[in-house]
N, C-alpha and C positions, 0 to 999 in steps of 0.2 A: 783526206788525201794522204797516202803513204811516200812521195814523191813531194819534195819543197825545196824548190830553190831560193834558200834569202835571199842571196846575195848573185847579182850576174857577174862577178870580176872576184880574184882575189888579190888584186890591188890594194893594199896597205891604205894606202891612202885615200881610199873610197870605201871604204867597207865600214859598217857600224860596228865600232867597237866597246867593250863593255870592262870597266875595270872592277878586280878583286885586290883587296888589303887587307891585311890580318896585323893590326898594331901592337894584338896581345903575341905577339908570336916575338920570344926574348933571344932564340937561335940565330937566328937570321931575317933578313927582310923581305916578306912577304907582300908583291906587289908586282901585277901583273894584268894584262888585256888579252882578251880573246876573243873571238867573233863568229856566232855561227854560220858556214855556210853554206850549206845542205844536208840533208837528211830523207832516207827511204827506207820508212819503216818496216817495209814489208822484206827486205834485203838485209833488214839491220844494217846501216848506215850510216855513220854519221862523218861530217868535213868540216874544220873549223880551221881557224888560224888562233895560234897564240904569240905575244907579242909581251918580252919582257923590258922594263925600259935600262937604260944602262945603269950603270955601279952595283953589278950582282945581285941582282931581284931577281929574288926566286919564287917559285911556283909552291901551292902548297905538298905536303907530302905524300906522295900517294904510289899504284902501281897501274899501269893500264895491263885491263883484264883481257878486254878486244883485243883482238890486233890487228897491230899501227903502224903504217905508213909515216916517215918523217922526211920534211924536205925543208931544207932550211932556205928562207929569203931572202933574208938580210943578217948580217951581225954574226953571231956564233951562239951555241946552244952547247954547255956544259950540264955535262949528267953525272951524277955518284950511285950507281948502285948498287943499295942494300944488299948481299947476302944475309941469310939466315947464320950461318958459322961468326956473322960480325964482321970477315972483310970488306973491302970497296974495293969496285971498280970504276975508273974516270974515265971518263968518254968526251971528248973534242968535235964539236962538229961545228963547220964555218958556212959560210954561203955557199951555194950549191950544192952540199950535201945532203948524199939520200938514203935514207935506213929502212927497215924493217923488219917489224918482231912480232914474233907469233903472239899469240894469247898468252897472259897467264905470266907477265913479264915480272922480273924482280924489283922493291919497292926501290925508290929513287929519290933525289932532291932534282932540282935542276934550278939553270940559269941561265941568265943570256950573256955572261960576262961582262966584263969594264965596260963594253961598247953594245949592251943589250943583244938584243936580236928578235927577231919574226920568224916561224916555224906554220908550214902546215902539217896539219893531223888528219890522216883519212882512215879511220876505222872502220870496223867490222867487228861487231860480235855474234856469240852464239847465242843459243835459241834463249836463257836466262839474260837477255839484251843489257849485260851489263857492259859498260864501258871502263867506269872509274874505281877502286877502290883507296879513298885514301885512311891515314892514320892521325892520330894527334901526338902531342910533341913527344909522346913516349916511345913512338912504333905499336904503339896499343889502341884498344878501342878504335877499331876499324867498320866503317861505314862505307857502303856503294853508292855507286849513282848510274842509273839505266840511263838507255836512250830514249827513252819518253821520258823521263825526271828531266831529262837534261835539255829536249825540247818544251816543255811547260815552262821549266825555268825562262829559255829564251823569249818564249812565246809570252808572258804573265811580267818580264821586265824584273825576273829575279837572280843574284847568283847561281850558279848549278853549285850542286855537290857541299853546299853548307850546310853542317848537321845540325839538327833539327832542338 
């Protein structure tokens, strides 16, 4: 079936959610839930929630390739992104806020600040159905994760996007 609804709500509070840690990670702390909840493969599609807990838990490093729709739920959602030239840009976003960004975004840290936060994610990619690409602690050695990876993951009870 190209059409999956996991989830009928995306209520926080009803949705299964799944957590990632990265303890080796000596930058910052990596610690984070997210949920999937739905996908249409034939549309390339994917809808999830990500949910970071408070005291600045961050997500791991990566860029979204898709593009993504952001709406924040609860708390606030702090972004740094990567240029290539080396500066940053800080991005603020609180409850109720709604973004969106093409494909092919530049790479990022993020967090849900002092007070965490809950974000949905409603992507789209093109036809190479990548979603994610993250990095490791260098900004180097860069790895993908499609939207089938990313549905087996959910589906097999595994993290997405942990390289291999």
């Amino acid at each position: 079936m190209n059409v999956n609804n996991v989830s009928k709500t995306y209520n926080p509070k009803d949705v299964v959610w799944k957590n990632y840690k990265d303890i080796k990670n000596k930058d910052f702390k990596i610690n984070f839930d997210y949920s999937l909840l739905g996908y249409d493969l034939k549309s390339k599609r994917l809808d999830m929630l990500l949910r970071y807990p408070k005291n600045f838990s961050f997500c791991r490093r990566h860029r979204h390739v898709a593009s993504t729709v952001t709406l924040v739920l609860q708390g606030e959602q702090n972004i740094i992104e990567l240029a290539k030239d080396g500066s940053k840009k800080v991005i603020h976003r609180k409850k109720g806020d709604y973004a969106i960004s093409g494909a092919d975004a530049l790479p990022h840290l993020e967090n849900g600040g002092a007070t965490g936060g809950t974000v949905l994610l409603s992507m789209t990619t093109s036809d190479d159905e990548i979603l994610f690409e993250y990095f490791d602690e260098n900004m180097k050695n860069s790895w993908f994760v499609t939207l089938q990876q990313y549905v087996n993951s959910w589906n097999n009870n595994l993290n997405y996007g942990v390289k291999a």
